[in-house]
Phi, psi and omega in degrees: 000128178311143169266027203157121168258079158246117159230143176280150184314161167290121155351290171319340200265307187282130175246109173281131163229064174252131197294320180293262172303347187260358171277289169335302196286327196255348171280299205306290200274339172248012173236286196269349167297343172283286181295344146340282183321284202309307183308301199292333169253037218004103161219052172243132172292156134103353212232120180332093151003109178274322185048354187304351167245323194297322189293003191250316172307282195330288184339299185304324182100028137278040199126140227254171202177151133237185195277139168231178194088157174277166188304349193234033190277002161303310194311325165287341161295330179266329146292358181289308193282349152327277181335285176322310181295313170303312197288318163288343202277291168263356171240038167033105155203136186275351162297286178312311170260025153266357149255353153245352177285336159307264203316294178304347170256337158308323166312310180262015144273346168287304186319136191268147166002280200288354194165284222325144206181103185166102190304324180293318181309296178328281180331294208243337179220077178252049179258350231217032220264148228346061214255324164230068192272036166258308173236349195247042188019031173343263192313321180270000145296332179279310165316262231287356150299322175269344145328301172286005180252353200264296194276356171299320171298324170290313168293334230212309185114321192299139204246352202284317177313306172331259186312297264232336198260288167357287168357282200275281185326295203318306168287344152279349159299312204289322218261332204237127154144165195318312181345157163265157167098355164276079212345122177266052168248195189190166197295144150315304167274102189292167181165301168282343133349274169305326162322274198317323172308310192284331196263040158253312184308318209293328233215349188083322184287104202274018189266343194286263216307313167310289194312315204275326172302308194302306185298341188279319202288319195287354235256132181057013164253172196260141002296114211302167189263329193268336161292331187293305181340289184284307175310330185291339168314295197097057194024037198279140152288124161334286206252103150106001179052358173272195191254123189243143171258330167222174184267144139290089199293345173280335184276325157264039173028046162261009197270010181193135141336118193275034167251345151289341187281133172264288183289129197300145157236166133088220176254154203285347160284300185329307174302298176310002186245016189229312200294323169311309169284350169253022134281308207288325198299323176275335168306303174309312182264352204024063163312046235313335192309324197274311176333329196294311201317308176327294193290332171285328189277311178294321155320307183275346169288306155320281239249345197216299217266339185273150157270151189265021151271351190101344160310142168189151241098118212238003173205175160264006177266108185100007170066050224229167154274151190254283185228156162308155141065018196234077197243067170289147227244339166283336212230356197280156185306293178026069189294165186279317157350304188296320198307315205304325192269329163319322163297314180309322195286318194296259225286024149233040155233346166289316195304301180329301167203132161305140158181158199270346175308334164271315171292324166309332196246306182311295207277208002243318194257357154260000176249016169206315192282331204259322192249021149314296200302013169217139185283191191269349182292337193092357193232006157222156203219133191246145168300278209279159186196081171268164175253018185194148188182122184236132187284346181279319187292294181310335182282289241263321175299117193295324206277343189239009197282340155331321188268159185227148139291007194202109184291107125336126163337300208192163153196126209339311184252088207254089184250008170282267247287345157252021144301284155343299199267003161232019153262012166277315188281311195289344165340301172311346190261356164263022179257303217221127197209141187240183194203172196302299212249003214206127167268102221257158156235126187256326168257141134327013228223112184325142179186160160232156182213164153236174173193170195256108179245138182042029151111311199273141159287109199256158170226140182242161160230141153248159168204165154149201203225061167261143046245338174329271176267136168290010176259120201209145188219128210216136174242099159291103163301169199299110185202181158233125178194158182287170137214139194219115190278123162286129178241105163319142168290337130328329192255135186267324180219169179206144156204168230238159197188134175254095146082047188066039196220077173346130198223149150244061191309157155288160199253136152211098168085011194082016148295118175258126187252111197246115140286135165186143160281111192261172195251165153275176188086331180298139188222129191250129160223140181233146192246077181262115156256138203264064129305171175270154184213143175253143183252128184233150174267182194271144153314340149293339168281101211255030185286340206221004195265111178118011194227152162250163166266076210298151134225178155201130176089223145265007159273076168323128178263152159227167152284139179251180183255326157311336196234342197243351190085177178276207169030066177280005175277319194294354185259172186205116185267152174271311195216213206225322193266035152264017187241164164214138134344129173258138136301149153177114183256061176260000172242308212254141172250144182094001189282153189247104159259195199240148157195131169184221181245154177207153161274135192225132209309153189292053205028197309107068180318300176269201201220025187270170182269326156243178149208153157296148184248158207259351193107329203222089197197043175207168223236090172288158209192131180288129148238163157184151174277166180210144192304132194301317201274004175262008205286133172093009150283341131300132166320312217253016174285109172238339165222144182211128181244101143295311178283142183201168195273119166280000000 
């Protein structure tokens, strides 16, 4: 039995008509899914070979090849057709889908007899076929293909992905699992774990949901699998071809039961795509031991592990979480991936129980961590998302050089940038989620939806201009029903307003909750104001300590070196109300930058390395901020800060 019957609404249901998000939405369909499209059949000049639709031609024996790309490069074939699949769910176009459904029938011309379904293998070992699922992403390419057969089907009606992934599934149950005579494993890269949950909802079938129990449940117990793994290798290693003596059972979250792990490890997708799925696994079966494990692992990522843009991974070796309090801010990893799944994590903790501790984390991370990874053109994409970048430092320094100051076309291991175009298209499926008696609204984002109460279709609306402003407007069709308003952990005050008739709802969970029999016509506004605010960090942090964040509202701000000059370390802002909210649509339209003064230390005159100070060697100075997630859209960027001296 499930442990709450809350789901968020269907995609198909929901119309985003937003000033903001409907710009995104409208890149998502004339940009980046078109230039996807192009990059996965490499046709873009200057820009690194994808072969990711050519390894599918080789597969079928429609052209003679080898395999290109990293071992997991099918996986972009299968997020282009998410994206694709969201994109159609509200938007129609008979075009996109007679070139994709060209792809899904090229896919099942790839496919093998028995299932089987992975192009490096096929191709290049195909003796050697779940021989290593510790490194060579079997599994976790088969998730994001049936992610994408789940949601192609949902949109389209059409079964052919659907059936071609079953397929493919059906023979890793035959191949995985307690049995004796069965690998008793489970993915290097979670990924199919969260598959298997959507393809059980989609199918019905509960042996999907069993196959997914089993890989959550075997995972870090003993005899470890990948130690066995590697040995059955003779210790040969993937990446790098050399002699591996052991495994990094941390680096991928096998080194304990995931109902023992208190702490996020290893690398930061791998974790949100393993934390996601033993929510929905514990949502379904209704687990509560294992939900717990989900909130303690999630506790510790919010509360220890976050950048306060929502980003997280604190380093680059292994593209990992490091430590509690331990986030630098030049040198951090922070993959745009990471970001993505951590939303995917938030909105299966919601489906489970509302509470704003998730939603609240869920606005943080689409408006600052995740679509930093993309430029406002749609066609370059930065991997990495530091919150500080002195540009000189990125050539030269080994500890920083991972980072660019510059979005790249495209790049050989491009698992962002349709990571991205299908949590943009798919966006709508995060606003709104019911319950038997109660409509939650969880994102701000203009939209109109419906949903099914007692049988009757009821429909709501919102408008207004967030994340800019704080004036939201909400039209509740005609029910007797709850509709219950998220109030941010951000807004110091709100008020709340019925047909003008000022209301004080009870709070449940960060909720404000109006039961009522609404009419149509009836109209609820809510008012949060969006002062500058300075964000100061914990003192354990110790990166950031003596230091602030502007925000407002749900928007992190940073200085840029285009608007502020270089040697953005020398300022120091005083107090919040030296600042004020701008209109200036010169990134964005409709966007709010910040301006005002800070002080800032005085040039340096000689060229000595140190001097005594006199005390008195700063400066007042005109600055300005910017939304953190358009930063890097200008030629003339060379440096950039979130954090500044208080």
């Amino acid at each position: 039995m499930r442990l709450a019957s809350n789901e968020f609404l269907p995609l198909g249901s929901v119309k985003i008509k937003d000033g903001f998000w409907s710009r995104y939405q409208d890149i998502a369909k004339n940009k980046i899914i078109p230039y996807q499209w192009r990059a996965i059949n490499d046709q873009i000049p200057g820009v690194e070979p994808s072969r990711a639709i050519a390894n599918f031609r080789v597969a079928a024996g429609l052209e003679e090849g080898g395999f290109g790309g990293m071992v997991f490069q099918d996986s972009d074939v299968a997020k282009w057709l998410e994206a694709v699949a969201y994109r159609l769910s509200i938007d129609p176009d008979e075009e996109l889908e007679k070139t994709a459904d060209a792809v899904i029938d090229l896919i099942g011309q790839a496919q093998e007899e028995d299932g089987y379904l992975d192009t490096y293998f096929q191709i290049e070992e195909p003796d050697k076929k779940f021989t290593n699922l510790n490194e060579c992403h079997e599994l976790y390419c088969a998730g994001h293909m049936t992610e994408a057969a789940v949601a192609y089907y949902e949109a389209t009606g059409k079964d052919k992905l659907l059936s071609i992934m079953r397929r493919f599934v059906d023979l890793i149950d035959r191949k995985i699992g307690p049995e004796e005579g069965k690998l008793h494993g489970y993915p290097g890269h979670p990924e199919l774990e969260l598959a298997l949950c959507r393809l059980y909802r989609a199918t019905g079938e509960k042996r999907y949901l069993d196959l997914c129990a089993y890989m959550i449940n075997a995972r870090g117990t003993k005899p470890y699998f990948f130690e066995e793994e590697l040995e059955k290798r003779d210790h040969r290693a993937f990446w790098g071809g050399g002699r591996q003596e052991h495994v990094d059972l941390k680096y991928n979250q096998s080194h304990l039961p995931i109902r023992e792990q208190k702490e996020a490890v290893g690398h930061a997708v791998r974790a949100g795509y393993l934390y996601t799925g033993v929510a929905d696994l514990a949502a379904e079966t209704g687990d509560a031991e294992l939900m717990q494990a989900a909130e303690t692992l999630w506790n510790n990522v919010v509360n220890r592990q976050m950048y306060v843009t929502g980003a997280v991974g604190s380093q680059v070796w292994g593209e990992a979480f490091s430590f509690d309090y331990h986030l630098p801010n030049d040198s951090v990893y922070g993959e745009t991936c990471a970001a993505i799944s951590m939303v995917f994590f938030a909105r299966q903790m919601l489906r489970s129980h509302p509470d704003r501790r998730y939603s609240d984390v869920l606005e943080r991370l689409i408006y600052n961590g995740t679509i930093s990874g993309m430029a406002l053109d749609g066609e370059h994409f930065f991997y990495t998302n530091p919150l500080a970048v002195w540009e000189t430092a990125t050539r030269h320094a080994g500890v920083t050089r991972h980072i660019r100051s510059k979005r790249p076309g495209w790049f050989g291991c491009a698992c962002c940038p349709p990571n991205l175009a299908r949590m943009i298209t798919s966006l709508g499926g995060y606003i709104y989620s019911a319950s038997a008696d109660t409509l939650y609204v969880h994102l701000y984002i203009g939209s109109e939806a419906s949903f099914e109460l007692d049988g009757k279709t009821v429909a709501i609306s919102q408008s207004g201009n967030y994340p800019w402003d704080g004036e939201l407007t909400f039209k509740p069709g005609a029910g007797r029903y709850t509709l219950a308003l998220r109030i941010p952990g951000w807004a110091r005050s709100y008020v709340l307003r019925i047909n003008g008739r000022e209301v004080h709802p009870a709070l449940e969970k960060g909720y404000a909750m109006l039961p009522g029999t609404w009419e149509d016509g009836d109209t609820v506004t809510l008012t949060l104001p969006m002062p500058v605010e300075f964000t100061e960090a914990n003192p354990l942090l110790r990166a950031d300590d003596g230091r602030v964040a502007l925000t407002r509202g749900p928007v992190v701000y940073c200085f840029e070196s285009a608007d502020n000059g270089d040697a953005l370390d020398a300022l120091r802002v005083v107090r919040p109300s030296d600042f004020e909210p701008e209109t200036d649509p010169s990134l964005f339209p409709g966007m709010t930058a910040l301006t005002g003064t800070a002080k800032r230390r005085t040039d340096w005159t000689g060229d000595e390395l140190y001097r005594l100070s006199d005390g008195d060697d700063e400066k007042t100075v005109p600055v300005r901020a910017i939304p953190y997630a358009f930063w890097g859209n200008r030629d003339d960027t060379r440096e950039m800060a979130v954090w500044v001296r208080k």
